[in-house]
C-alpha positions, 0 to 999 in steps of 0.5 A: 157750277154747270156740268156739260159733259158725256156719261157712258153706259154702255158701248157694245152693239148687239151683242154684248162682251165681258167689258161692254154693256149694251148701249146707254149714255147720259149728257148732262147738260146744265143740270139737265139729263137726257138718256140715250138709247137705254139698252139691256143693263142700263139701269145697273151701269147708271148706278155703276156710273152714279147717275140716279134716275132723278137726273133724267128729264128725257129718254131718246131712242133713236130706234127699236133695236134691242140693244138700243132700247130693251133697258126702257123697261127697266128705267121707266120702273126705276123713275117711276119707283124713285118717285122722280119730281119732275115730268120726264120726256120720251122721244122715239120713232112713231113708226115704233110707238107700239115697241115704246107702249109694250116696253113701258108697260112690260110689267106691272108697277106704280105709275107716281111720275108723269112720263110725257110721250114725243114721238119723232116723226117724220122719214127716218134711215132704215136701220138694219134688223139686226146682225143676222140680216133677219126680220124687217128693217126698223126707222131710225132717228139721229138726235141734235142739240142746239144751244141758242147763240148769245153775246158776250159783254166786252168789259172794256167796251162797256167801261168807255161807253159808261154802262156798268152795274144793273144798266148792262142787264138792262142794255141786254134786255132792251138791245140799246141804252142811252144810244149804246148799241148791244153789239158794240159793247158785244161780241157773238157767243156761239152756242155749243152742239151735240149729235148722237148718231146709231146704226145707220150707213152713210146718208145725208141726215148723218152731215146734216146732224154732225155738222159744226158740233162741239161733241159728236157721239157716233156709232162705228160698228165695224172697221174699215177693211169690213166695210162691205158689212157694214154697207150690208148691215145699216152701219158705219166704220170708223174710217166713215164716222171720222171723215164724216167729223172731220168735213163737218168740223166736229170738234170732239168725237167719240166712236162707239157701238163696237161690234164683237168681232175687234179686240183692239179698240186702238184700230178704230182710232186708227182709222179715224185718224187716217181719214182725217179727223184732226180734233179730240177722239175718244174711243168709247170704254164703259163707264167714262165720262167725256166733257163737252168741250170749253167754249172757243174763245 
């Protein structure tokens, strides 16, 4: 049976607290298993959280943030020493392709798994350097993932127009069978989307990336009452992550990369709420799990 559902690893931001680890999340996707954002501890949450470096086929960083990417290091060891069987893909930033090359090779190790580098290029959000204000502003990438739409057989259509057995494959391999039109015996299946989205403010790629998503995973670092930070940090509240879902129709939220400072994750569904997300919203804890949701229809 296939398995679409959300693996957290970590949810804190810069600095971690006793109950948050660094960033990490796994989706599994139809036995298909991208890593995202693999900050410090990774590699200890994922045998925490039972997911075994043979489940990973892609690495995603959106940017070259410590607590976003320090745990790199420690992955790509983990693939390599596991002897993992399949190829496995690294997308990040080119503009960060340096960061990439000094954390793969941070210490010596057998290489026993090819590891095929695909940076993202192209003009990312500036993501703050980090909590203090110092240093250069780093590019920042969001992720999206799109299943292809399909169709779903309509058993009554197909029995009154007489297509049953191995002749409905054929019809949808052809399109047409014997003057049976697919879509008259058919109906759309939309097929689901998945955001990630990390420190950044508000910009038009953070509509464009949640727009219609059945899973949404979004930063919320500060609340809505420091929102002057956030403007000042490259971040989001969780009054801004929740009407940014609640316009693009999201249909499950979870909030994360939770800053230090709040010791009441319930503020941050609050405030979600209050800015209209009406749809499923999980406030992101450590070593959760959070299905996709189930098809419409």
């Amino acid at each position: 049976m296939s398995v679409r559902e959300l693996v957290v690893l970590g949810t804190a931001s810069q600095v971690p607290t006793r109950h948050r680890n660094h960033n990490g999340y796994v989706l599994r996707w139809d036995g298909h298993g991208l890593l995202f954002d693999p900050g410090e501890g990774t590699q200890r949450q994922m045998l925490r959280a039972g997911v075994a470096a043979h489940d990973l086929h892609r690495l995603c960083v959106t940017h070259f943030h410590g607590d976003h990417a320090l745990g790199l290091a420690g992955v790509i060891q983990r693939i390599n020493l596991d002897r993992v069987p399949h190829p496995v893909t690294a997308h990040y930033p080119a503009s960060g392709g340096r960061f990439f090359e000094r954390l793969r090779y941070a210490t010596a190790y057998r290489e026993t798994v090819r590891l095929r580098e695909e940076p993202v290029a192209g003009s990312g959000e500036l993501a703050a350097p980090d909590a203090d204000g110092d240093g250069p502003p780093v590019e920042a990438f969001g992720y999206r993932l799109v299943e292809p739409d399909g169709r779903r057989m309509l058993p009554e259509r197909l029995a009154a127009r007489g297509i049953e057995g191995p002749d409905i494959s054929r019809l949808q391999r052809a399109g047409t069978l014997r003057g049976v039109r697919l879509e008259e015996v058919s109906e759309l299946r939309r097929g689901q989307r998945f955001a990630f989205i990390m420190d950044t403010r508000l910009c038009a790629g953070v509509h464009l990336l949640a727009e219609g998503c059945d899973l949404l995973v979004i930063e919320a670092t500060f609340l809505d009452e420091d929102a002057a930070l956030a403007g000042e940090y490259g971040h989001l509240t969780a009054g801004q992550a929740g009407r940014v879902a609640a316009e693009a129709g999201v249909r499950s939220l979870v909030l994360t990369h939770f800053s230090q400072r709040y010791s009441d994750p319930s503020l941050f569904a609050a405030q979600a709420r209050a800015a209209g997300f009406e749809g499923e919203l999980t406030v992101a804890e450590d070593l959760m799990r959070v299905p996709v949701p189930a098809r419409r229809g």
